[in-house]
C-alpha positions, -999 to +999 in steps of 0.1 A: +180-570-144+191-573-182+193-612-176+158-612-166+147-588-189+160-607-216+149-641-206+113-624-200+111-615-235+127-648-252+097-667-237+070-639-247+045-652-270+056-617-295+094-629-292+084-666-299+061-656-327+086-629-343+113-659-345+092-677-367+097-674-403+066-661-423+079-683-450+098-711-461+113-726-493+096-755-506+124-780-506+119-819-498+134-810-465+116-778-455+082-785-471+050-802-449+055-833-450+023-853-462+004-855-426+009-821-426-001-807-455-034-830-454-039-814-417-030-780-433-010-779-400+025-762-402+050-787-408+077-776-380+113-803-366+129-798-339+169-793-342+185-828-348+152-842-355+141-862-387+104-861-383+085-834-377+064-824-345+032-836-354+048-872-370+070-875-339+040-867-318+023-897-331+051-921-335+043-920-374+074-918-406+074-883-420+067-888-454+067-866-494+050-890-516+024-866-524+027-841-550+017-806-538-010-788-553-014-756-568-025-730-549-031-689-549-016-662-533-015-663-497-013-634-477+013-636-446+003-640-408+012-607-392+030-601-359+012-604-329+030-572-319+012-554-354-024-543-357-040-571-375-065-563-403-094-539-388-116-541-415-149-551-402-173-572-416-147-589-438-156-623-441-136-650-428-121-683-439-140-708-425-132-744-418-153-774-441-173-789-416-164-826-415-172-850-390-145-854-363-114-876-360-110-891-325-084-913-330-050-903-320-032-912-354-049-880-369-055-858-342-044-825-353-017-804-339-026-783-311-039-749-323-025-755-361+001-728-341+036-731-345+050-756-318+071-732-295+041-709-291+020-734-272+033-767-265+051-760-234+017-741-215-004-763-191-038-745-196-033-735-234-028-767-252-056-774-280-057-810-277-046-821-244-053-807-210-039-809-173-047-819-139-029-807-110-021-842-085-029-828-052-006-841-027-034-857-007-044-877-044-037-914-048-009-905-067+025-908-045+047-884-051+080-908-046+064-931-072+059-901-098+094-893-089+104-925-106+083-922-135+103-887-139+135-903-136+120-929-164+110-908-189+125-900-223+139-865-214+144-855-246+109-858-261+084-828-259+071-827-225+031-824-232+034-864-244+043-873-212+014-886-191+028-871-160+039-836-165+068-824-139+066-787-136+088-778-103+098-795-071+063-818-056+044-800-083+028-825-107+002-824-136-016-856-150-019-851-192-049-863-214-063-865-245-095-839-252-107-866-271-110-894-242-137-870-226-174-866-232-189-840-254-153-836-269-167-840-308-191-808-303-167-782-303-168-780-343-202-776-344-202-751-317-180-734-336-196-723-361-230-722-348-209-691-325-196-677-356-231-682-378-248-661-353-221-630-357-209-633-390-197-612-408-190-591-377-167-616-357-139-594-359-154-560-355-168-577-321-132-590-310-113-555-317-145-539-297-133-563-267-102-556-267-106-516-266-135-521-239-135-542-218-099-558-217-079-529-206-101-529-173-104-567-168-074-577-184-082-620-180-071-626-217-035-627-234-044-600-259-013-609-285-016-648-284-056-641-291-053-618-320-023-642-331-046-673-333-081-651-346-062-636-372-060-673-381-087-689-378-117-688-350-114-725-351-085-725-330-107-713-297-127-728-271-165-721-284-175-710-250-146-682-246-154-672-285-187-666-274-181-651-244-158-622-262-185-612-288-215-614-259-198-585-238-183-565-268-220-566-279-226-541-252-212-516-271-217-523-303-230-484-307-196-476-297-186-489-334-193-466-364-194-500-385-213-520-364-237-496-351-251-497-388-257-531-393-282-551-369-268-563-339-269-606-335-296-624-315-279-623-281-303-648-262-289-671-288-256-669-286-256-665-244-273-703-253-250-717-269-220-703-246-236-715-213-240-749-236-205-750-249-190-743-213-207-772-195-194-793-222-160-786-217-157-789-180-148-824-184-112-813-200-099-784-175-085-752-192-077-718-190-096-707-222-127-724-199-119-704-168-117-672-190-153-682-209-169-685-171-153-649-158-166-633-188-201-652-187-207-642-149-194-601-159-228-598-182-251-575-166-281-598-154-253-632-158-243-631-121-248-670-108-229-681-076-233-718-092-212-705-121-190-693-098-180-726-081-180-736-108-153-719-127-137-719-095-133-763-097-120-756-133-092-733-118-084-751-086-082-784-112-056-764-133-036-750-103-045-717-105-042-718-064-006-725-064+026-697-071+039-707-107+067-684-098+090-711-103+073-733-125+089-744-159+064-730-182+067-695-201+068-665-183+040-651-203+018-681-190+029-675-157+013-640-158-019-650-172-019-676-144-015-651-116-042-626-132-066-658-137-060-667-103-066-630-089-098-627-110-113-663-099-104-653-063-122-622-061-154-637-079-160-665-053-152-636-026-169-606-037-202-634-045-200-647-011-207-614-002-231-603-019-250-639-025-248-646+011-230-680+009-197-693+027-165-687+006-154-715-016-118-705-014-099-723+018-070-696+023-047-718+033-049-738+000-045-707-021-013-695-018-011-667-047+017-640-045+001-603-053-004-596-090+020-568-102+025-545-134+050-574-147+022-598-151+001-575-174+017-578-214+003-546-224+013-510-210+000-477-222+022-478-254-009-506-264-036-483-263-063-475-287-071-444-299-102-442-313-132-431-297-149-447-268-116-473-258-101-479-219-067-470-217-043-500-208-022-481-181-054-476-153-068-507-163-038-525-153-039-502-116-073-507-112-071-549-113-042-547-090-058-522-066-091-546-066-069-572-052-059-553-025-095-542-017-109-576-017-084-590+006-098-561+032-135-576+024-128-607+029-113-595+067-145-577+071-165-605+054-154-637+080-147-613+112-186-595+113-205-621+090-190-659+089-211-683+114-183-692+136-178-654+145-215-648+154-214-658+190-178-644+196-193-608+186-224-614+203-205-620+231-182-595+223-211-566+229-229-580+259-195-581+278-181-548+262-217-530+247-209-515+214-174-499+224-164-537+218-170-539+186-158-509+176-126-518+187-131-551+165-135-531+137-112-508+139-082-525+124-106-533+091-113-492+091-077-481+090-066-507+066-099-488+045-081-452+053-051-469+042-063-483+008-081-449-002-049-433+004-028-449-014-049-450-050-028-431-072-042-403-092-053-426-125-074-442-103-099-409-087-127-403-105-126-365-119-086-359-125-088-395-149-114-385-172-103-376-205-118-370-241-132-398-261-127-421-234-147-442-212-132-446-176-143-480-155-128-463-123-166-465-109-167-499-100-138-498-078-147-468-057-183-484-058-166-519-041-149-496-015-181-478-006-199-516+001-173-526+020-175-495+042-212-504+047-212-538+058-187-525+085-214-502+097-244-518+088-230-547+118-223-515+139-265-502+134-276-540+141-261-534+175-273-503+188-299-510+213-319-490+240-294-498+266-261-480+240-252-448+256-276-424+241-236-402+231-219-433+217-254-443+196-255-406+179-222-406+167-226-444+153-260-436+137-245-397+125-210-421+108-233-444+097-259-416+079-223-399+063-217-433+047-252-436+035-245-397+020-212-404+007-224-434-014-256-416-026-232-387-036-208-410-050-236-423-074-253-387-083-219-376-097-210-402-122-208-391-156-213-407-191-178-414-191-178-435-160-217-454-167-210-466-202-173-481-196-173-520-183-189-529-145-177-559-131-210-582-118-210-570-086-220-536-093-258-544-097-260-559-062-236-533-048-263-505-055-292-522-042-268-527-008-263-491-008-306-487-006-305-520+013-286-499+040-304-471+034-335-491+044-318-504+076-311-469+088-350-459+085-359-488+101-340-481+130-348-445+129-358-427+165-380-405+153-404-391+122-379-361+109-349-390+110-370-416+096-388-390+065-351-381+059-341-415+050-374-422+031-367-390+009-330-398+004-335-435-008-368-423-025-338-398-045-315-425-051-338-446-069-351-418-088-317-407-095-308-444-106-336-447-131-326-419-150-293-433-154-307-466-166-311-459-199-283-479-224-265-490-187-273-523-181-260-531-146-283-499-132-313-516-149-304-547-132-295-532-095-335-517-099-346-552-103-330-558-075-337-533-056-372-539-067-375-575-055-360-567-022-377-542-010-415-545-030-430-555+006-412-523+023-441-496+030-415-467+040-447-445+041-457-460+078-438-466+110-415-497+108-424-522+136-402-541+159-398-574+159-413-594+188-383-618+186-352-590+183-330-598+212-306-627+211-317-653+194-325-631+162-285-620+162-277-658+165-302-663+137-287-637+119-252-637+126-245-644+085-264-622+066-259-616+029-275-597+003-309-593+000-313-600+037-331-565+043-358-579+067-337-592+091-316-559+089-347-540+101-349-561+132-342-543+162-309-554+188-313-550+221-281-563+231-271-559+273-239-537+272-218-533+303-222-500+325-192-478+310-176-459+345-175-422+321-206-423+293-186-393+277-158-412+266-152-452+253-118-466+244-107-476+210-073-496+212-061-480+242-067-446+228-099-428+247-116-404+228-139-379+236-171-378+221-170-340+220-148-341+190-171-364+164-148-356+137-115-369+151-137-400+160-147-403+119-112-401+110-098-425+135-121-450+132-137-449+097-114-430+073-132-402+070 
């Protein structure tokens, strides 16, 4: 344990960074040599070395013919494990703007960081990136085995062409400056911080006390490291992307909220801009720009999303870097990258309506834990209106665990290959059939709510001065509850035992409820902290749903209940809208989905509702709401005793509803 502890911490960016001396005498020996002083790159050798880094990088004599000269005081780069400066609206050094160097005899040193920090990372390195060889790829792996054998094992391992990271696991190294668009980034650069100055900072410590303790996708030390810098060192489109959502809640800061806030259109522009350009040259910082883009209230794009996921997949990120040879720090951020791209493409599938672009077989992630997250509740920020670390950190890890239930629910009810086995399923077996489909995916539910520890509820984790993002998660389980029993309503027909379709429609009206409750009660607290992108759709589901139980209503009182109740919600919803974006965005929705919807009149069947409408409809995703008001009249088989149906082997009695909401749906 003290082994690994210790080793844990010797490759942690703050150890690396606290080794580093802040300052060094300026012998011949210890001094930048000229390359680096003209790069204004820190002049670093190896043990045993002559040269330095950056010379040895580039096969070039280290040299002192020029005489340094003089210069002012210079204040020292704090720790990454100290507050850097919070003084907002301080301005910042900027870079001369000078056209760019492509060729490799003065390509600067990665990140102008010292080397130990980031030239062993795959998906971190400023001037080179990395391409995971597939074992399918022309590239044999007995032939890279030689080149391995070849190579000069005691050079730095990023010069290498082909980088060896563990057994059969192989990256393919390049040059940013061999791809296309790769001499924009400067001018990107500042065009970002032009549009935010002199507020960049204010912006980044917002960030970091909103948003990232509840989406933790960044390494919060090695960015404040490098920003407290220089904002040149980072991808334009992940610079970007940080100011854009911290902009949310730029009342939230006394200093900000007095000046006027930057032209967001603008700089949402030039992000979208910079991250096509750099797509060409695989990252993480790139992954992390996309995720952050596609959070925006309003930026939800399943393009984006495959996107972001080819940049992943292209870096790995589908792989266990458990035993990788890269720092342990990396190997964290890997597995929280991976986690966050996996539930994007999932949780958009769903709601978009489109197949999975994630092959589970090919993404072979172990669960993310509390050792991949850097921060812990000793890194939280006290001043008013911040996330704390600690449930930000259970509520990521919980989502996980939620999504993998979705994704059950998602290809067992909704993929295309599944449509005729459940259509088969209940005309053999009539709606007792699919309940015992379902089943499994309802006690894994029970068992998720269960198991939420007491950060995560919604009441008891409230606390003063700070906002809580527990409302998207509780908001993901209630959607995933529904598209369980919004398959169950689709199959009710005439022919369902008038018992067995009562106690369906009454579970299916307390889910409705529940939901509807769930959104009445949020407070402040909960609407003003960070939504992930699927909150928007996942309101409009929950009136979607609501509009699929009216439709099938079997008579006036049931059917003016559910116009009064969704007629409430919305009501309820625009009140809330004000300052939240992601409600003003699920009305839009909601708006768009159902403008064509007269609930004031008698819905009408379809004329084409039996068989072939489930087999047209066997994948339905978000909006889909006029197919869900289609009526099912499935055949179901002639049960022997109407007053009972079997769930697993277990027969229960329809006299006792209850029992039958707990043991089926979690109630």
């Amino acid at each position: 344990m003290s082994n690994t502890s210790s080793e844990s911490n010797a490759s942690s960016p703050d150890a690396i960074l606290q080794s580093q001396p802040l300052r060094q005498t300026a012998t011949r020996v210890d001094r930048p040599c000229d390359t680096c002083r003209k790069r204004k790159s820190k002049c670093a050798k190896e043990p045993g070395q002559e040269r330095c880094v950056l010379c040895a990088f580039h096969n070039r004599d280290c040299t002192y013919l020029n005489i340094p000269q003089p210069r002012g005081k210079r204040r020292t780069v704090e720790s990454s494990t100290d507050k850097f400066d919070s003084e907002i609206g301080k301005s910042r050094k900027k870079p001369k703007a000078s056209k760019p160097d492509t060729s490799p005899a003065t390509e600067p040193y990665p990140d102008q960081a010292p080397p130990s920090l980031l030239d062993r990372t795959l998906g971190l390195h400023r001037t080179t990136h990395f391409r995971y060889i597939g074992s399918s790829s022309p590239h044999e792996e007995k032939l890279l085995d030689i080149i391995h054998q070849s190579q000069d094992h005691g050079a730095r391992e990023e010069c290498f062409k082909f980088r060896l990271v563990a057994d059969s696991t192989t990256f393919l190294s390049k040059s940013d400056h061999q791809t296309p668009l790769s001499a924009d980034i400067d001018h990107d650069l500042e065009a970002v911080e032009q549009l935010v100055q002199p507020h960049g900072l204010g912006l980044v410590e917002l960030y970091f006390r909103t948003v990232h303790p509840s989406y933790p996708i960044l390494h919060k030390a090695v960015f404040l490291e490098k920003y407290a810098r220089s904002y040149s060192e980072f991808s334009p489109a992940l610079l970007a992307a940080v100011y854009l959502l911290a902009m949310d809640w730029w009342e939230f800061d006394r200093h900000l909220s007095s000046h006027q806030k930057p032209d967001a259109d603008s700089l949402s522009r030039l992000a979208m801009k910079a991250l096509m350009d750099v797509i060409h040259r695989p990252k993480l910082s790139s992954v992390q720009a996309g995720l952050l883009l596609l959070q925006r209230a309003g930026g939800d794009s399943w393009v984006l999303t495959s996107q972001v996921l080819a940049i992943g997949e292209e870096l790995g990120l589908n792989l266990d870097c458990t035993d990788w040879n890269i720092p342990d720090w990396e190997k964290g951020l890997r597995r929280r990258l991976a986690w966050a791209v996996l539930m994007q493409d999932k949780w958009s599938s769903l709601i978009h309506g489109r197949p999975s672009h994630i092959v589970n077989s090919y993404w072979q992630i172990p669960p993310v834990t509390l050792i991949d997250f850097p921060e812990s509740a000793a890194d939280d920020d006290d001043k008013e209106g911040s996330t704390e670390v600690e449930q930000g950190r259970l509520l990521f890890i919980h989502l996980t665990r939620l999504t993998h239930i979705m994704r059950l629910a998602l290809e067992t009810l909704y993929s295309p290959a599944q449509a005729p086995v459940v259509q088969n399923l209940v005309a053999t077996k009539g709606v007792q059939g699919l309940l015992e489909l379902v089943k499994p995916l309802a006690v894994q539910l029970k068992d998720w709510a269960h198991s939420l520890p007491p950060e995560l509820h919604m009441s008891s984790s409230l606390k003063t001065g700070k906002l809580c993002s527990n409302g998207y998660l509780h908001l993901s389980y209630f959607v995933t509850e529904i598209i369980i029993h919004r398959h169950i309503i689709r199959a009710l027909s005439e022919s369902t035992a008038p018992s067995i379709l009562q106690l369906c429609r009454d579970a299916g009206r307390a889910r409705l409820e529940r939901a509807i409750a769930f959104v009445d009660a949020l407070r402040p607290e909960h609407l003003q902290a960070f939504w992930w992108f699927a909150a928007p759709k996942s309101l409009a589901y929950i009136r979607t749903y609501g509009g699929l139980l009216w439709a099938t209503s079997r008579d006036e009182d049931e059917r003016e209940f559910y116009r009064k109740r969704l007629g409430e919600f919305r009501w309820g919803l625009k009140v809330r809208s004000k300052g939240v974006g992601f409600v003003g965005v699920a009305l839009k929705e909601m708006e768009e989905s159902l403008r064509e919807i007269d609930m004031t009149s008698r819905p009408v069947p379809s004329l084409g509702c039996r068989d072939e409408v489930f087999e047209a409809h066997g994948y339905i995703g978000f909006p889909g709401l006029d197919q869900g008001f289609h009526y099912f009249h499935q055949q179901s088989a002639e049960m022997d005793d109407p007053s009972t149906f079997s769930l697993g082997g277990e027969f229960v009695t329809l006299d006792d509803a209850h029992t039958f909401e707990r043991g089926l749906y979690g109630a």
